[in-house]
C-alpha positions in Angstrom: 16.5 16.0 -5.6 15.8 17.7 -2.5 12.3 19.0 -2.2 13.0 21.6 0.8 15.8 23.5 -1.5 14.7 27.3 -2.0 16.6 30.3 -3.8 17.5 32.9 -1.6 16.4 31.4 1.8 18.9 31.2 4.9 19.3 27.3 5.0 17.9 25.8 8.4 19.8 22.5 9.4 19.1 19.7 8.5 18.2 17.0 11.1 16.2 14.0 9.3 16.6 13.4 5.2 13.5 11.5 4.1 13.9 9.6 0.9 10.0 9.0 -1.3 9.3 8.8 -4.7 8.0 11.6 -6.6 4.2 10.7 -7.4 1.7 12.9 -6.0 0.7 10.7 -3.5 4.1 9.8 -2.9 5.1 13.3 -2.1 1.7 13.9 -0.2 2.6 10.9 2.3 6.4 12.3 2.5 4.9 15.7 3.3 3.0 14.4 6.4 5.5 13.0 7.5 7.8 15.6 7.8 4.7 17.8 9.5 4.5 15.4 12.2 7.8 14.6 12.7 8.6 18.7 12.7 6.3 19.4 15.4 7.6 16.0 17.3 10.9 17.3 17.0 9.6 21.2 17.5 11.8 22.0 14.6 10.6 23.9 11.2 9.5 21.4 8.4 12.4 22.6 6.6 14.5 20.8 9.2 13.5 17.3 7.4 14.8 17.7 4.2 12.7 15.6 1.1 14.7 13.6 -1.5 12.9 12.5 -4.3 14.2 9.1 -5.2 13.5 6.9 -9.3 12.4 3.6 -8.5 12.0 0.8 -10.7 8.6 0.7 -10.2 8.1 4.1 -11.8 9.9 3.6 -14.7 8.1 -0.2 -16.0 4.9 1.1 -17.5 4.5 -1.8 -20.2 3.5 -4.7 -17.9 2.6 -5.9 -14.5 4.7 -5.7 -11.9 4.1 -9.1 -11.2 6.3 -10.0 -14.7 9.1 -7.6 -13.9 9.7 -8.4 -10.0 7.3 -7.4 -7.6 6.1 -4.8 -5.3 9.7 -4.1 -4.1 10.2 -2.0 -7.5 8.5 0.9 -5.7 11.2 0.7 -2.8 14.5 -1.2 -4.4 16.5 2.0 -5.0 14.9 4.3 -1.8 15.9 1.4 0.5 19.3 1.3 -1.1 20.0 4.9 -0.5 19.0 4.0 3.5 21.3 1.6 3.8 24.2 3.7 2.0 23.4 6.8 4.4 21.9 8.8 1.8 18.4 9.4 3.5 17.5 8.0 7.1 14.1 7.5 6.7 12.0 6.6 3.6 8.2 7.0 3.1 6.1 4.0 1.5 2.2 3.5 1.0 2.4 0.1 3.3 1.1 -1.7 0.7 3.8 -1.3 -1.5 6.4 -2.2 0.6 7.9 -6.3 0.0 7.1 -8.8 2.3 10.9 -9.7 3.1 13.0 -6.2 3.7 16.3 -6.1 3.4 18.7 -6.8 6.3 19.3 -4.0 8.4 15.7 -2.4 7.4 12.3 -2.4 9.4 9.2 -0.7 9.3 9.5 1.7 12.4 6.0 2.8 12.4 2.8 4.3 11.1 0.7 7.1 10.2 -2.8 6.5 11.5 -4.6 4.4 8.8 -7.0 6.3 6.2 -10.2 4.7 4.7 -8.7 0.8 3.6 -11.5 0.7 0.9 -11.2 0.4 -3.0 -12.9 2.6 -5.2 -15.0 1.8 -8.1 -14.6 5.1 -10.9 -16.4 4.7 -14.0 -17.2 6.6 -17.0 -21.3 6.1 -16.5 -23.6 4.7 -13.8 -22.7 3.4 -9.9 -21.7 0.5 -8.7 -20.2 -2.7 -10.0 -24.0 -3.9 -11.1 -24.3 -1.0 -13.2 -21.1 -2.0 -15.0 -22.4 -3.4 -18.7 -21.3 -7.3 -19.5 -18.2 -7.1 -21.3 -17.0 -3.6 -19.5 -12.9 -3.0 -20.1 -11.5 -2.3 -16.4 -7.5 -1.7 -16.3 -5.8 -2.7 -13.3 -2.2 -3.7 -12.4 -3.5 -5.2 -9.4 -4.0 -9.0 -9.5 -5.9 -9.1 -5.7 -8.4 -6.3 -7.4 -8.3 -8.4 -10.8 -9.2 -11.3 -9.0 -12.2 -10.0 -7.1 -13.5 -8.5 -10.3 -13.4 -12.2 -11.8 -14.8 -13.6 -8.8 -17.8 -11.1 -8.6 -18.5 -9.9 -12.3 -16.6 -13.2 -14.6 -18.4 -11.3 -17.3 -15.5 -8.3 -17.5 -13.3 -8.0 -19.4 -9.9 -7.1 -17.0 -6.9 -5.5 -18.7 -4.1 -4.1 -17.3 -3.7 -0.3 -16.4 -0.5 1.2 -15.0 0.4 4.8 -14.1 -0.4 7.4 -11.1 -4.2 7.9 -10.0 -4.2 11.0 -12.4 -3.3 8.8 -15.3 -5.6 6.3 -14.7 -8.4 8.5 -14.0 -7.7 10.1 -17.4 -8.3 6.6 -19.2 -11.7 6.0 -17.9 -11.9 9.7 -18.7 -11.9 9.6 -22.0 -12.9 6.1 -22.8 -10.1 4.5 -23.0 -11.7 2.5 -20.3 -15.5 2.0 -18.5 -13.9 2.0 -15.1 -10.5 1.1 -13.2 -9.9 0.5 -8.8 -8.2 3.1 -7.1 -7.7 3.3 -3.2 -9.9 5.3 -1.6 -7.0 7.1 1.0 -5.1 7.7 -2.0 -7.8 9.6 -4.3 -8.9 11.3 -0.4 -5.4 12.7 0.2 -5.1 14.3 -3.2 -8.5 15.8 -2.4 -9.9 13.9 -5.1 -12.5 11.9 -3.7 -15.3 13.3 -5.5 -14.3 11.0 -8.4 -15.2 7.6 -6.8 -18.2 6.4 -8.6 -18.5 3.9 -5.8 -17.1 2.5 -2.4 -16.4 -1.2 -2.8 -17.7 -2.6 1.0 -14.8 -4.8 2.2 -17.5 -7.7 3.1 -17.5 -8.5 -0.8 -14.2 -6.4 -1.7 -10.8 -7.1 0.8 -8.4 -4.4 0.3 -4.4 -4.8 0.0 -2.2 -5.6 3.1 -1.7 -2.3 4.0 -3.6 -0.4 2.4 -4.1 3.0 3.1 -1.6 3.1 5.5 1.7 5.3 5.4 4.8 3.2 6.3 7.9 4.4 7.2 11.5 2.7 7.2 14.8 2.7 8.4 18.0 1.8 9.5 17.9 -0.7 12.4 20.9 0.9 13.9 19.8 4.5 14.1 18.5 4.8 17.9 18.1 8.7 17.0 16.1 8.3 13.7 13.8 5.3 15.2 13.3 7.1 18.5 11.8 10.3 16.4 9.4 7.8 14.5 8.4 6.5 17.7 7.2 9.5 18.9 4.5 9.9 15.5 3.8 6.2 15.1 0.0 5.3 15.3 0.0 2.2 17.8 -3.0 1.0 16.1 -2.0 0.8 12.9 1.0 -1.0 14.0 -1.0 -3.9 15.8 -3.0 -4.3 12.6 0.0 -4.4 10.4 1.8 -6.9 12.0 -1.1 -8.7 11.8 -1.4 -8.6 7.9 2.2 -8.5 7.2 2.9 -12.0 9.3 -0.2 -13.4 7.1 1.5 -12.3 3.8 4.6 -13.6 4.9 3.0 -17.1 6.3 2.0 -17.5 2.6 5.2 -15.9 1.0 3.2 -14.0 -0.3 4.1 -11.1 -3.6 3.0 -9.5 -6.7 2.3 -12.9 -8.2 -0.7 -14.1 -5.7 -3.8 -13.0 -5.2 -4.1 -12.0 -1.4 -5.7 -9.8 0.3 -6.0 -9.3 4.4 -7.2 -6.5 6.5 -7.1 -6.7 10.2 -9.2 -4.5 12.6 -8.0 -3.5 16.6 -11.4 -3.6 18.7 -10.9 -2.8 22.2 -7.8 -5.5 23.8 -8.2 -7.8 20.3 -7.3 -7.2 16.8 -9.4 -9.5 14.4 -7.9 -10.5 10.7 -9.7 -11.5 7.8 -7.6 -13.4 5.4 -8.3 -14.3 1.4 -6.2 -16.1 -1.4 -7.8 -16.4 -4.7 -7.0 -18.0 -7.8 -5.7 -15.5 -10.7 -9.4 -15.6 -12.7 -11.0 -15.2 -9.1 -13.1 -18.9 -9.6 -11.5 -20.6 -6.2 -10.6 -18.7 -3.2 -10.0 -19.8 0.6 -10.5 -17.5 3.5 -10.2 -17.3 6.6 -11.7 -14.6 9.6 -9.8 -14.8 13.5 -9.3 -12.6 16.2 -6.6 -12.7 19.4 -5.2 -9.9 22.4 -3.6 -7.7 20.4 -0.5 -8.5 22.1 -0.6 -12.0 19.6 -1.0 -9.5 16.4 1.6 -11.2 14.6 1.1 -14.9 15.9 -2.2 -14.4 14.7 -1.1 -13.3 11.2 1.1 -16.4 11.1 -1.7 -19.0 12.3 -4.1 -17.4 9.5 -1.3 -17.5 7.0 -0.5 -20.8 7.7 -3.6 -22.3 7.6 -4.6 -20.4 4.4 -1.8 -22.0 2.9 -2.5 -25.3 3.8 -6.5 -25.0 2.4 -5.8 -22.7 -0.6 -5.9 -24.0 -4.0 -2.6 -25.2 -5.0 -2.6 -22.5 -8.2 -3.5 -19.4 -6.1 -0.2 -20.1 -4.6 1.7 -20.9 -7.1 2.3 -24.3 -6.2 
């Protein structure tokens, strides 16, 4: 489906196809995108046509991801229509995107990173403390799932899939006293107002990733990655190679609770590093910095040393 299709209008040429998935936040990341590349370009937005790709990952509702294959869900079919010519650029929130891509496909670059944070939205009070003992919070996350054992063993965590709207509706109307959302996400629909609380990443690590835009393509399209260059946040890009060289030191997926978030402070970027047990009751971590010129090595050394020091069951092993 091609989002940039209107009756009646003179067509504009196309120059860049962008393929996304069709959430709202999907389409909101796909959208700002194609503003930035469109003034990069100086062409008219229509000029980077949107094509609204099914995944996988939209169509499993029943169970974690974890059970039916992983974060790649969310990407399986956008990256297929990449390497078949069908789009030449696709539009991910980073933290969906697999550790391994396929051959052929890299990350090209970045938006500049939004608020990495979780939010905490409940039904009453503030706060994970003002959550009651025995609380129900849905989650499909097992990083989020795992903190919430590790700080509050008490709740009781279930599993909650669907969009931010959907799971705002549960805690809504009792379904469930609270779920975690990302904080970027629920600030780019303009919904921020419904975060009961902030969750400080000194007790709460977010995703790799998280709440950064990511966007892929071709290897072999100098034209497409030269026009990413020219929006990429360098930043963003130092901290993600970073914390995607951790997750893939400890092979890490859907199945293992990790989370990592690395910082760019002046000429050094400094990762923090955490691998938990499923029910949140062991956890190793880990906290360096190097030039930011060593982003990745450092996400490999962390990684690696993490998986030497975690418990044996946090990994899988």
């Amino acid at each position: 489906m091609n989002e940039n299709t209107k009756s009646g209008s003179k067509p504009v040429p196309v120059r860049l196809r962008i393929g996304t998935r069709g959430s709202p936040l999907a389409l909101w990341q796909a959208h700002a995108v194609q503003a930035a590349l469109a003034t990069a370009l100086a062409v008219p937005a229509e000029a980077i046509e949107i094509n609204v790709i099914r995944t996988s990952g939209d169509q499993i509702q029943d169970r974690a991801l974890a059970e039916a294959g992983g974060k790649g869900l969310f990407t399986k079919e956008i990256e297929e229509a990449l390497l078949d010519g069908r789009v030449d650029l696709a539009v991910h929130s980073a933290k969906d995107v697999a550790t391994f891509l396929p051959e052929g496909l890299h990350l090209a670059g970045y938006l500049p990173r939004a608020d990495v944070r979780d939010a905490l939205i409940q039904k009453a009070g503030k706060g994970l403390d003002a959550l009651p003992a025995g609380a129900r919070v849905g989650t499909a996350s097992l990083r989020r799932e795992a903190q919430l054992r590790r700080l509050r063993p008490d709740l009781k965590v279930e599993l909650l899939r669907g969009n931010v709207h959907t799971r705002l509706a549960k805690v809504r109307e009792g379904d469930f006293d609270a779920t975690l959302l990302a904080l970027a996400g629920l600030t780019r629909l303009g919904m921020a107002d419904a975060a009961s609380a902030v969750l400080d990443t000194a007790d709460f690590l977010p995703a790799v990733g998280q709440g950064a835009v990511a966007i892929e393509c071709r290897v072999t399209d100098p034209d497409t990655n030269a026009a990413i260059a020219a929006i990429a946040c360098r930043d963003t890009g130092i901290a993600l190679d970073a914390e995607r060289a951790f997750l893939t030191a400890l092979d890490g997926s859907c199945r293992t609770p990790i989370a990592g978030l690395a910082t760019v402070e002046g000429d050094s970027v400094r990762l923090r590093g955490l691998v938990m047990t499923p029910d949140g009751s062991d956890a190793a971590e880990i906290a360096e910095r190097a030039p930011v010129s060593e982003a990745a090595r450092l996400g490999t050394a962390c990684g690696e040393i993490l998986r030497a020091s975690a418990p044996a069951r946090a990994l899988g092993l």
